[in-house]
C-alpha positions, 0 to 999 in steps of 0.5 A: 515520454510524450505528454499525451502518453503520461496523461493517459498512462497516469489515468490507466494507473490511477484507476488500477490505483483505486482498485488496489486501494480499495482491496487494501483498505479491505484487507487493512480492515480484516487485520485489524479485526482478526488481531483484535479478535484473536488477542481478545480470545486469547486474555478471555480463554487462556491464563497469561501461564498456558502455554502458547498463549504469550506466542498468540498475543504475540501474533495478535501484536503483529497483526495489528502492526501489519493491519495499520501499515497496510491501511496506510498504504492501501490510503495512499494508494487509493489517493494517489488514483484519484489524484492521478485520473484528477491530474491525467484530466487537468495537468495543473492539478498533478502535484498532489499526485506527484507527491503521493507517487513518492511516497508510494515508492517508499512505502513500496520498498519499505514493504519489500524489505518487510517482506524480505525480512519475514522470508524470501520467495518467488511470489515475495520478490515479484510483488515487491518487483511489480509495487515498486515498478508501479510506483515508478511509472506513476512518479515518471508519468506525474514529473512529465506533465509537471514538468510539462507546466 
């Protein structure tokens, strides 16, 4: 890959990057408070012996795991844009953008085995396809221009 290519591409990927973040972060945001609210409703409304009601604190718990871990990733994501139109415009800042990049590989697998755990179908296996051949492309275009340096 020509550097003038990983420039552009890092650019391209950066601001889908933010989309994507910025999406993320909303959706992070709407787990936390539907498993706040709905283990909320739970302690106010149920006795700890109904039934169904250790099952719903249960899903609350899960909720609120999922919440945090998709901020997180939703975060780096949104970094890892702004740090790859940062380092698209100006090859000498492309470090961060390179060290985010791996960790955006990580977490992209980490959420493909998550989601391989929870059940497999089509629509699983090709965002897990599609979040980790992201990652990549991000990673390939950041060690261009930093080998480039």
């Amino acid at each position: 890959m020509s550097l003038n290519n990983a420039k552009k591409s890092i650019t391209i990927l950066g601001v889908l990057n933010i989309i994507l973040g910025i999406f993320g972060i909303g959706l992070g945001v709407a787990f936390l408070s539907g498993g706040n609210m709905l283990g909320k409703s739970v302690i106010e409304t149920a006795a700890p012996a109904a039934e169904g009601a250790a099952e719903a604190l249960t899903m609350s718990g899960i909720m609120l795991v999922l919440g945090v871990f998709v901020l997180v990733a939703a975060v780096v994501d949104l970094l890892l844009g702004i740090f790859s139109i940062i380092g698209g415009k100006n090859s000498v800042k492309i470090m961060p953008a390179y060290v985010l990049s791996i960790i955006a590989i990580i977490l992209s697998v980490v959420t493909m085995i998550l989601d391989f755990a929870n059940g497999v179908n089509v629509s699983t296996i090709l965002d897990g396809i599609v979040g980790i051949v992201f990652s990549v492309t991000s990673f390939a275009c950041a060690r261009t221009i930093r080998n480039s340096l």
